[in-house]
C-alpha positions as CSV (number, residue, x, y, z in Angstrom):
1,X,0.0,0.0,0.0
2,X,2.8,2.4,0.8
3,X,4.4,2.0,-2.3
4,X,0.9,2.5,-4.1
5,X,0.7,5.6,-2.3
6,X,3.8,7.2,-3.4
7,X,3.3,6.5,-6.8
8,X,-0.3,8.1,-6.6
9,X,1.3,11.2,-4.8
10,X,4.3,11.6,-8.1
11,X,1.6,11.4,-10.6
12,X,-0.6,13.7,-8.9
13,X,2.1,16.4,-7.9
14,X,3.6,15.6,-11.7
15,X,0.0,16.7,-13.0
16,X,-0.1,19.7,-10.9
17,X,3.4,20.8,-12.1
18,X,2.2,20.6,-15.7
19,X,-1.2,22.3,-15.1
20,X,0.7,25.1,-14.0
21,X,3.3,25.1,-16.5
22,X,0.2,25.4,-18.9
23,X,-1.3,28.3,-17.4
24,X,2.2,30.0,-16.6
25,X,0.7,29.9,-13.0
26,X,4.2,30.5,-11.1
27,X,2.8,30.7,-7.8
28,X,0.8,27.3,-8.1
29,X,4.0,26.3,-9.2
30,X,5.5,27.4,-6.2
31,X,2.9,26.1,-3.8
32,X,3.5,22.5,-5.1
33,X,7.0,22.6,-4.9
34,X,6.9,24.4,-1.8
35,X,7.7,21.3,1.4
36,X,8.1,18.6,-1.1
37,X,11.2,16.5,-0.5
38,X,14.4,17.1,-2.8
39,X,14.6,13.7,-3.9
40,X,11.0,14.0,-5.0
41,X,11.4,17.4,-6.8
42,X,14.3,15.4,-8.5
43,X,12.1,12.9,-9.3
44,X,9.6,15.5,-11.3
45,X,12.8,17.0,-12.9
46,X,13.4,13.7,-14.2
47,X,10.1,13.3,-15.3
48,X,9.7,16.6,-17.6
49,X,11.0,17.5,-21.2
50,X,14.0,20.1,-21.3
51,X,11.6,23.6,-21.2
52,X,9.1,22.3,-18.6
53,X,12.6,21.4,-16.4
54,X,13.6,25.0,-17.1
55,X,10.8,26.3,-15.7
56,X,10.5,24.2,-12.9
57,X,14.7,24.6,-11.9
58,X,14.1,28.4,-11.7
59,X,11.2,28.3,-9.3
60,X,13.2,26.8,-6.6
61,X,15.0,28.6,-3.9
62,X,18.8,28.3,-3.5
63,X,19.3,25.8,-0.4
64,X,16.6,23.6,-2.1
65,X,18.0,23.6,-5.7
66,X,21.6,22.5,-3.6
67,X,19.7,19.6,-2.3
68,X,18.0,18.4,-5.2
69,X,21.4,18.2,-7.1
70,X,22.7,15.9,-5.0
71,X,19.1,13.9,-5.6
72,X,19.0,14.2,-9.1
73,X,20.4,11.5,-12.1
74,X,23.8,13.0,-14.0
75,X,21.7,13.5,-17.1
76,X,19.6,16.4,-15.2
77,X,22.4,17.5,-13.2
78,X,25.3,17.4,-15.4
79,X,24.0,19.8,-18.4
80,X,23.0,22.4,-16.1
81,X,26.4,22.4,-13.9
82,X,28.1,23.1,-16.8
83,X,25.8,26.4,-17.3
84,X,26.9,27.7,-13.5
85,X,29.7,29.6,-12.3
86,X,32.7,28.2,-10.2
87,X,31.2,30.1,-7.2
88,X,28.0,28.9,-7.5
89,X,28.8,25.3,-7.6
90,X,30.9,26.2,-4.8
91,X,27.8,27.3,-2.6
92,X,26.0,24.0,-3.7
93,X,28.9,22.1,-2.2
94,X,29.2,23.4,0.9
95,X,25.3,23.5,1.3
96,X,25.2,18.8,0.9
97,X,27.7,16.5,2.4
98,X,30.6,16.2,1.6
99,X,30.0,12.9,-0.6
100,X,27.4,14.6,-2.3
101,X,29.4,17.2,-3.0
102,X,31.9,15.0,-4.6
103,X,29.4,12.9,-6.3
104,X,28.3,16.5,-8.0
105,X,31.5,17.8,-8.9
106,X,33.6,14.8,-10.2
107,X,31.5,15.1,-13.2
108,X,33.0,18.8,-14.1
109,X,35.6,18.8,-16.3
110,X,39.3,19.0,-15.0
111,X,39.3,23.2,-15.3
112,X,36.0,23.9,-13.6
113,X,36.3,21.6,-10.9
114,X,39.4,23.5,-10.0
115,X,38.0,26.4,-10.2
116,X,34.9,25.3,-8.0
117,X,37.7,23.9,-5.3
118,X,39.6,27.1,-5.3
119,X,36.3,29.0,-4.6
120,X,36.1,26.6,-0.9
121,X,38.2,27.6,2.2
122,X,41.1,25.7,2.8
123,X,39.3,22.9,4.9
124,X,36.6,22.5,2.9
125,X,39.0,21.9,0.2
126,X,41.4,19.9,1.4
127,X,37.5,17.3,2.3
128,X,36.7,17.2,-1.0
129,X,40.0,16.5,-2.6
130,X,40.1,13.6,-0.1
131,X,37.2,12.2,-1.4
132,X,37.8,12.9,-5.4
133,X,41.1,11.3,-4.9
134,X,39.4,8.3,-5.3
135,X,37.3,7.5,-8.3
136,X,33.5,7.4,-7.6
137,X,32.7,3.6,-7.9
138,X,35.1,3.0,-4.9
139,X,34.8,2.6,-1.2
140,X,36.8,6.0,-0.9
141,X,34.7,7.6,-3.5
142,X,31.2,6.7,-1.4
143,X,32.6,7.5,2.0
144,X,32.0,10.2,3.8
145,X,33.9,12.1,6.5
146,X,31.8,12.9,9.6
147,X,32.8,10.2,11.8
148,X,33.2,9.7,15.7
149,X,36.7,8.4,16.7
150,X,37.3,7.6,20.2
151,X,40.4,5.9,21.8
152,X,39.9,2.2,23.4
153,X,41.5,3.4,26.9
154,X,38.8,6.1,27.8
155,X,36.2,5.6,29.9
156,X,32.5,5.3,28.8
157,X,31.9,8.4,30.9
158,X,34.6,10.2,29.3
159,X,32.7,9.4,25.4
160,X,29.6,10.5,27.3
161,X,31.6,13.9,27.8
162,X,32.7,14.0,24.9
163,X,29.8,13.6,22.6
164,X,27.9,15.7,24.8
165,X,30.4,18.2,24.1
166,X,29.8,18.0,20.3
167,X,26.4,18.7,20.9
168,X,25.5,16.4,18.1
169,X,26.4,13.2,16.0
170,X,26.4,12.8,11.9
171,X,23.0,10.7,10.5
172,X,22.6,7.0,10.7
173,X,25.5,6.9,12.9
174,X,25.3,3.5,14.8
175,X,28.9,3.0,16.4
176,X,31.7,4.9,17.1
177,X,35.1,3.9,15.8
178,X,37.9,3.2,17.7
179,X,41.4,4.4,16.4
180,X,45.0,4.7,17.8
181,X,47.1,7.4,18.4
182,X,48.1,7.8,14.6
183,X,44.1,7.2,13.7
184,X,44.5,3.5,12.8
185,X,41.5,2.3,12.9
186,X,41.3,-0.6,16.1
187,X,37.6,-1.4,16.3
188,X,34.1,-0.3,17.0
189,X,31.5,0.3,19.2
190,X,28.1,0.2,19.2
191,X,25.9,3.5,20.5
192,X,23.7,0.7,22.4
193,X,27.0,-0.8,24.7
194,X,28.0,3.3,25.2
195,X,24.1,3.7,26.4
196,X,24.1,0.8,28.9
197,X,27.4,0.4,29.8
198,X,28.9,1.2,33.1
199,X,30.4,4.9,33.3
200,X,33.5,3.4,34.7
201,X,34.2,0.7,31.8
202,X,36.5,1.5,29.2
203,X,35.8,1.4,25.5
204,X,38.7,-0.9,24.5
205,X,36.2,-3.7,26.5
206,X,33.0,-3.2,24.7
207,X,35.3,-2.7,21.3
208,X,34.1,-5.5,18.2
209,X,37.2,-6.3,16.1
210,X,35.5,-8.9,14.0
211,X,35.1,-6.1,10.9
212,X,38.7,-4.9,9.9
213,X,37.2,-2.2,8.0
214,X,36.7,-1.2,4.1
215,X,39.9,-0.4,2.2
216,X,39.1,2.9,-0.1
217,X,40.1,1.1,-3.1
218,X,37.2,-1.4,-3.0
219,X,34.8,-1.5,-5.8
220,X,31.7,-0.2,-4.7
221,X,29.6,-3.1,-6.0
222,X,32.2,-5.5,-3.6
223,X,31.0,-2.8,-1.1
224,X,27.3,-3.2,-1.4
225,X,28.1,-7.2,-1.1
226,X,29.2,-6.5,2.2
227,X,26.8,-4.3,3.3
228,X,24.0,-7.2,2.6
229,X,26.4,-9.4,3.3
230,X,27.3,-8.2,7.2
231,X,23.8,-6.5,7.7
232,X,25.3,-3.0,8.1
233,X,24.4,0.3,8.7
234,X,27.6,2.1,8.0
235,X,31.3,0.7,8.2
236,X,34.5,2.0,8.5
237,X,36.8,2.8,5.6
238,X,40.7,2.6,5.5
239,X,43.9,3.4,3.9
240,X,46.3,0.8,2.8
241,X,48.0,1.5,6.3
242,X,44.6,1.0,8.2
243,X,44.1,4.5,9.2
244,X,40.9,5.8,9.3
245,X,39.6,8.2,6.4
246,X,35.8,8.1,6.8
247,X,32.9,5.9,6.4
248,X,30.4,4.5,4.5
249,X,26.1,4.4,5.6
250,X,23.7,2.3,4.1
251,X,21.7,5.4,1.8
252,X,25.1,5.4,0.0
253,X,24.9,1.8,-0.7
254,X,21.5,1.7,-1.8
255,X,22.5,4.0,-4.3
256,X,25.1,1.8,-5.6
257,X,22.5,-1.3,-5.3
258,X,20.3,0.8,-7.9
259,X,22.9,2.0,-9.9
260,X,24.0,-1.7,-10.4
261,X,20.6,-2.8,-11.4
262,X,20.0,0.0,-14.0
263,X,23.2,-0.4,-15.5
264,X,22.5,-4.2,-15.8
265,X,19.1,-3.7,-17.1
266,X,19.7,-0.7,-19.4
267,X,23.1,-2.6,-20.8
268,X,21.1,-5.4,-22.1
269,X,19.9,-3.2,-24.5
270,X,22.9,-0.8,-25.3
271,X,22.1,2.0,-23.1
272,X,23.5,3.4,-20.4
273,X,22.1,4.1,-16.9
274,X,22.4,7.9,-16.9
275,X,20.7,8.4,-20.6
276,X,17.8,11.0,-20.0
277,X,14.6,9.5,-20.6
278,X,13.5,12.8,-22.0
279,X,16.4,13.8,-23.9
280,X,16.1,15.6,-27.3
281,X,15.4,12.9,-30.1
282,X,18.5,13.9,-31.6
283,X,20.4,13.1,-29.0
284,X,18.4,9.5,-28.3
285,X,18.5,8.6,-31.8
286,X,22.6,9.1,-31.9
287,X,23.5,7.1,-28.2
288,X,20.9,4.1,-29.6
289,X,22.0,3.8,-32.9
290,X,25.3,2.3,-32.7
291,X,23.4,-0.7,-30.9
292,X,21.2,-0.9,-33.5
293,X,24.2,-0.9,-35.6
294,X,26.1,-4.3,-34.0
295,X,22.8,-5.9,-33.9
296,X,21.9,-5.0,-37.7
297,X,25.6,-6.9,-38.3
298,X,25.1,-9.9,-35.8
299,X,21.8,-10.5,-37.7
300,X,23.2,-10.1,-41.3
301,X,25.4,-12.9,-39.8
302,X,22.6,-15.3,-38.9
303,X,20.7,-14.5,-42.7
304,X,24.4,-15.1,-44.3
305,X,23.7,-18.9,-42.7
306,X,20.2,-19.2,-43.9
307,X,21.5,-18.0,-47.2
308,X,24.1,-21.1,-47.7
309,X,20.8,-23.7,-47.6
310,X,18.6,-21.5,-50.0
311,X,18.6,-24.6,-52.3
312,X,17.4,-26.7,-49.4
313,X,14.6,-24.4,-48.4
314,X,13.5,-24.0,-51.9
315,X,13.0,-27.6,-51.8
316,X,11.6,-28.1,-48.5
317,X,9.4,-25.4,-47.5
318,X,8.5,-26.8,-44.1
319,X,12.3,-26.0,-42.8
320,X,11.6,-22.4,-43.1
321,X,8.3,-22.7,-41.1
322,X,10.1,-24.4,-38.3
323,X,13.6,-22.6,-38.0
324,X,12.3,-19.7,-35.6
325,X,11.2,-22.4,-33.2
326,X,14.8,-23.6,-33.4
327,X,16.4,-20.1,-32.9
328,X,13.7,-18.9,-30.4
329,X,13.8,-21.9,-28.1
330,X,17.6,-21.7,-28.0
331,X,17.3,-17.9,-27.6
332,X,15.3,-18.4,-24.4
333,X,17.4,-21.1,-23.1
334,X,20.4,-19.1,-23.1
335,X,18.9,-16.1,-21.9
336,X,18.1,-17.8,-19.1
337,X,21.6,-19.4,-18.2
338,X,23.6,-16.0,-18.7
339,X,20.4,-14.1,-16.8
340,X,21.6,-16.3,-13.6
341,X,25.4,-16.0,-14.6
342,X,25.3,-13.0,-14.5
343,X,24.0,-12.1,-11.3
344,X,26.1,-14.9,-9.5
345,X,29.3,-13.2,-10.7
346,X,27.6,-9.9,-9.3
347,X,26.8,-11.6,-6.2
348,X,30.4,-12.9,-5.9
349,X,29.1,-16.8,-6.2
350,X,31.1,-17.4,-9.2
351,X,35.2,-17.9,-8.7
352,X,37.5,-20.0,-11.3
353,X,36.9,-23.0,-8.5
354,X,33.5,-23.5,-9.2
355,X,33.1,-23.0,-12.9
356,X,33.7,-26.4,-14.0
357,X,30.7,-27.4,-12.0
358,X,28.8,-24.6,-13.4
359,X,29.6,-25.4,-16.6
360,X,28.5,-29.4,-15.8
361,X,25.3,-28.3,-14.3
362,X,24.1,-26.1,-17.1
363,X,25.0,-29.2,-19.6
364,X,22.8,-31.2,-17.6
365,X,20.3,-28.6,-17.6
366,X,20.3,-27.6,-21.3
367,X,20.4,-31.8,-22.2
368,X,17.2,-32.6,-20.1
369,X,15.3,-29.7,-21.0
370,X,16.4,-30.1,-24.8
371,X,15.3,-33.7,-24.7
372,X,11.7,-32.7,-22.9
373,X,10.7,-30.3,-25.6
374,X,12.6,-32.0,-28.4
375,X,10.0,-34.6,-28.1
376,X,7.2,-32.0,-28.1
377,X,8.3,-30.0,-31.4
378,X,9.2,-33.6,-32.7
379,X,5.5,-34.7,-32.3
380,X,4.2,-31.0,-33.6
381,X,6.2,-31.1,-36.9
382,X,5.5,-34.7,-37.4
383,X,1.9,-34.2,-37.3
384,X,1.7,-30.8,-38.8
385,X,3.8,-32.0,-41.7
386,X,3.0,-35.5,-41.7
387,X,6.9,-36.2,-42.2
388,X,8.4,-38.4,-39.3
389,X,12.2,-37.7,-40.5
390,X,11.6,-33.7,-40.4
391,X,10.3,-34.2,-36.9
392,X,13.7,-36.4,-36.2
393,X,15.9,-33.3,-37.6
394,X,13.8,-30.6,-35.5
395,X,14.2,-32.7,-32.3
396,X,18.3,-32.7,-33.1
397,X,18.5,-29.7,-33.9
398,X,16.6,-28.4,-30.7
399,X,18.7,-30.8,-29.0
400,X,22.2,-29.7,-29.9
401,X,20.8,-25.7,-30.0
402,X,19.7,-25.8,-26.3
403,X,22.8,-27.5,-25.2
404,X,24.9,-25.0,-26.6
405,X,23.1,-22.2,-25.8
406,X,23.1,-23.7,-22.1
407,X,26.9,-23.6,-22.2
408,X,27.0,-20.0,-23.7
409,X,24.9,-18.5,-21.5
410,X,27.4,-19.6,-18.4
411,X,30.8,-19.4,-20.5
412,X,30.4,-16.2,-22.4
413,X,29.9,-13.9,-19.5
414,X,33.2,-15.2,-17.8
415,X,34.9,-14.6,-20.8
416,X,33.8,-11.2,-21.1
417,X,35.0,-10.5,-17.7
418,X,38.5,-11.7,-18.1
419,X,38.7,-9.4,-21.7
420,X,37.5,-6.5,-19.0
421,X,34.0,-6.2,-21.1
422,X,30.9,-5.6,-18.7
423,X,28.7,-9.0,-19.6
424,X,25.7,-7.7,-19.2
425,X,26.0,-4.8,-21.8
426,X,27.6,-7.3,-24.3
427,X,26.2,-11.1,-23.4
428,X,22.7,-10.5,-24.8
429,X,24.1,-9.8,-28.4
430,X,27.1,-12.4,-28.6
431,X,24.4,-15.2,-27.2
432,X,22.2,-14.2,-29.7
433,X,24.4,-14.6,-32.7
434,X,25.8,-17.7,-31.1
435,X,22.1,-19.5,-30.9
436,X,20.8,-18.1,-34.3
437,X,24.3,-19.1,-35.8
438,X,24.1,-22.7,-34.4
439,X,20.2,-23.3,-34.9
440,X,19.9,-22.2,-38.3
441,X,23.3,-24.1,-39.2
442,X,22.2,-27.0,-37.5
443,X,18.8,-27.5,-38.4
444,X,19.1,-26.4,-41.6
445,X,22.6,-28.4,-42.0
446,X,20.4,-31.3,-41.0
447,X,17.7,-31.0,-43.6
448,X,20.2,-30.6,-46.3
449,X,21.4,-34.0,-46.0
450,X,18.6,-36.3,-45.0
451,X,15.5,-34.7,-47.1
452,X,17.3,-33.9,-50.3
């Protein structure tokens, strides 16, 4: 129900916006907008054509439109960054965290940026280039820098102090780490222990040790693996010496989680996960035509084999009738092996000590579900056609088709990975070819020499 309700609540806030874009009514524009989340102003940004947005980005106040950057996608952000001075991009930094901030900015080219970091006092410099040193799909590029360092040979009362002394602790801030003298990160502990623990304790008895912390060099997606992995809320993140540069919270990770499954989904078909949804058709028609393009050659491939047994389908009309079952069945088949693939090697479930079994399992697979439907199709074609051997050489085909496509659809994503090729922006098309290659060759390789 709650999720019905938020969709309701977009769609009727987006049909407000555009009623008032209609009647130029700025101050209905300004009432909608006005105690909306950023991340659902973002959302309507996202949702509008290039004027509408306009319109929309100039009736929001300063602090808000700071906020709503660090909400929006890259392909609303990015072209209007790039209209902004160095000082204003500056006052949208300091206004987000500092991770937003750097999330913003890395995607200024190499003059601006430092223009926009020579705008920022010395300290808030010196936080951002700590977090740009890093590039963005990394633990160091996610973390950010408010974090709570005590020492493990104070007293609970003397944290009690100490935070009290702040005044106030950073968001979703679960534990406090515990660091040496030289800030190398020791352990942590949990807000809960500090809560109930005698005042006299120290911290270095209630410290956990189990989690060594995150290295800033770790890929974000082998970051979000941990994350579900341990059940965390935030986690430490380290140098190559183990001293303490920030952390990591779970809203940063769930970004990553999403970001993952766009890319993934939007790859399968060529795109990529920061294309604007309501970018010019010029500028659509440009990033999808190149896919179009290696798909247009991949299929030429696949008529080039159907071409070699034109004799044969002149001669046995039936063949052409049944080829797309042929192609299709093994299509699907292998979609379905490298769909799983896939998302084991994401998962970290695949490793070079379990791929021979893979590899085994998915034969088995492909051969018992090749020889269940074989039979069907067999039986289909025999009756249809009233031609026993045609149903033989479409139960053979679909036989060897489904085995291979079984082992394509687990081998071809690991090969991708080891030639450093994302497997779910290329798999779909090199399975394809593969499957339509093999079926048409195979069937039709078939027919040409036992119904001639």
């Amino acid at each position: 129900m709650a999720e019905h309700y938020e969709e309701s609540g977009h769609e009727e806030n987006l049909g407000q916006i555009l009623d008032a874009l209609e009647r130029s009514d700025f101050h209905g524009l300004r009432a909608v907008l006005e105690g909306m989340h950023p991340a659902d102003i973002a959302l309507l940004l996202e949702s509008l054509p290039a004027v509408e947005r306009d319109v929309l980005w100039e009736g929001l106040g300063d602090t808000v439109r700071a906020e709503v950057f660090a909400e929006a996608e890259d392909a609303v952000r990015t072209p209007r960054m790039l209209q902004m001075d160095s000082v204003t991009l500056a006052e949208i930094a300091r206004e987000v965290d500092d991770d937003d901030a750097a999330d913003i900015l890395q995607d200024l080219p190499e003059p601006v940026l430092e223009e926009v970091l020579d705008a920022l006092d010395a300290q808030e410099r010196d936080r951002l280039e700590s977090i740009l040193a890093y590039p963005e799909d990394t633990a160091g590029g996610l973390m950010n820098l408010d974090v709570v360092t005590v020492r493990g040979d104070v007293s609970l009362e003397a944290v009690h102090r100490y935070l009290r002394r702040r005044g106030e602790i950073p968001e979703k801030t679960n534990r406090l780490f515990v660091v040496d003298r030289e800030n190398r990160y020791r352990g942590e502990m949990r807000l809960a222990d500090l809560v109930i623990g005698a005042p006299e304790r120290k911290v270095a008895d209630l410290m956990l040790t189990e989690f060594g912390g995150i290295d800033a060099s770790t890929p974000a997606h082998e970051v979000a693996r941990l994350f579900e992995q341990r059940n965390l809320i935030s986690a430490p993140v380290v140098d190559t010496e183990g001293r303490l540069l920030g952390r990591i919270t779970v809203d940063d990770v769930v970004d990553v989680i999403r970001d993952e499954g766009d890319r993934s989904f939007l790859g399968m078909a060529g795109l990529r996960e920061d294309d604007d949804l309501f970018a010019p058709v010029l500028v659509s028609t440009r990033r999808r035509t190149l896919w179009l393009g290696i798909n247009l050659v991949t299929a030429l491939l696949a008529a080039w084999v159907i071409g070699l047994f034109e004799a044969t389908i002149q001669q046995v009309v039936a063949l052409a009738v049944l080829m797309p079952v042929v192609a299709s069945m093994g299509g699907i088949a292998g979609s379905q092996t490298l769909t799983v693939v896939i998302r084991g090697m994401a998962l970290g479930q695949v490793a070079p000590r379990n791929v021979g079994w893979l590899l085994g399992k998915e034969f088995a697979v492909g051969l018992l579900n090749s020889l269940c439907w074989a039979l069907v199709v067999a039986a289909v074609a025999w009756f249809w056609f009233g031609d026993p051997a045609l149903g033989v050489i479409v139960g053979c085909a679909l036989v060897i088709n489904l085995v291979v496509a079984a082992l394509a659809g687990a081998s071809i994503p690991l090969l991708l990975r080891r030639l450093l090729v994302d497997p779910a922006l290329a798999g779909g098309v090199v399975l394809t070819t593969v499957t339509d290659v093999v079926g048409f060759m195979t069937f039709l390789g078939l027919g040409a020499l036992f119904l001639i």
